[in-house]
N, C-alpha and C positions, 0 to 999 in steps of 0.2 A: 504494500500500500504506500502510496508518495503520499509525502507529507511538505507543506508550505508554510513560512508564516502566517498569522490572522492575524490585525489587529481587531481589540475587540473592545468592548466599553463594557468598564466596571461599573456596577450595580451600584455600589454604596458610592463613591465619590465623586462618578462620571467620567474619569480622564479614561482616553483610549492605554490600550497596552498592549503589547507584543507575543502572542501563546506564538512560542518557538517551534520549528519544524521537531527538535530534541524533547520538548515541554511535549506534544503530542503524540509521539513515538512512545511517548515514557505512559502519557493517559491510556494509551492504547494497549499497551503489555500491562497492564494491570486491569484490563478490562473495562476503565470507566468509558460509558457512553458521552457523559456531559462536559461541555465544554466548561472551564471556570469562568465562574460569575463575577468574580474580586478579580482586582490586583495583586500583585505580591506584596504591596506594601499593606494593602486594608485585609487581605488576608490574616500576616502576621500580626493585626492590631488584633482581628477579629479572636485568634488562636489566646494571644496575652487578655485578652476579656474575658476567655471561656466560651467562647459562642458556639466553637465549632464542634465536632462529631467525631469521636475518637476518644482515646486513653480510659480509664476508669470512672473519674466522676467531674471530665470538661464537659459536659451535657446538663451536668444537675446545676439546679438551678436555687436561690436561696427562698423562691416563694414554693416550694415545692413542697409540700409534706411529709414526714420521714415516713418510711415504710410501714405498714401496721401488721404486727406481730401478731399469731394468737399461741394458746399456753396449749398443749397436747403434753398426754404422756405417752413416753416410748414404748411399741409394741415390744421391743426386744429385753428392756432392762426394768424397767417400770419407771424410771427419773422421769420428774416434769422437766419439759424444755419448751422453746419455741419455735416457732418456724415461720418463714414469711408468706406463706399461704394457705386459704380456710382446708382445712383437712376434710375430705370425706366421707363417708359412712362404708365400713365395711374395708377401708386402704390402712396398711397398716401406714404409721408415721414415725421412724424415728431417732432420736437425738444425735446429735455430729457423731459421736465417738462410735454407736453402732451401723450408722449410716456408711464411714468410711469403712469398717469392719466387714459390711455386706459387700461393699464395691470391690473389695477384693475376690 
């Protein structure tokens, strides 16, 4: 596939910018369909905010609620524990220590 430079116009600031013949070689081995929306420079603002989509918790957000726990005891040990999701009727559920123990 040939690839050519684009200029394109950034979403967030409006300056035009230059997606590289290299930059789209590179989107393309990695299988992204979309072209970027930013620049490199509002990108990396975007990244230092937290805006963007990746790592463990750049997505969370501080109006967000924490996760809601409920209390289950362990099919395996009998200890109460929690777990981040309402448990079933009839599934067993349970606690880190026999949960890793099972997965073996």
């Amino acid at each position: 596939m040939s690839f050519t430079d684009k200029t394109l116009v950034c979403l967030e600031c409006g300056n035009g910018f230059v997606f590289t013949e290299s930059e789209q070689e590179f989107y393309s081995s990695k299988g992204f369909v979309n072209e970027p929306k930013r620049c490199p420079d509002c990108r990396e603002a975007r990244k230092q905010r937290g805006g963007g989509q990746g790592g463990s918790m750049t997505g969370y957000s501080s109006y967000q609620r924490p996760r809601e726990m409920f209390s289950v005891v362990c099919a395996a040990c009998g200890k109460e524990t929690q777990v981040p999701f309402q448990p079933r009727n009839g599934r067993p559920v349970y606690c880190s220590d026999c949960f890793a123990q099972n997965r073996r």
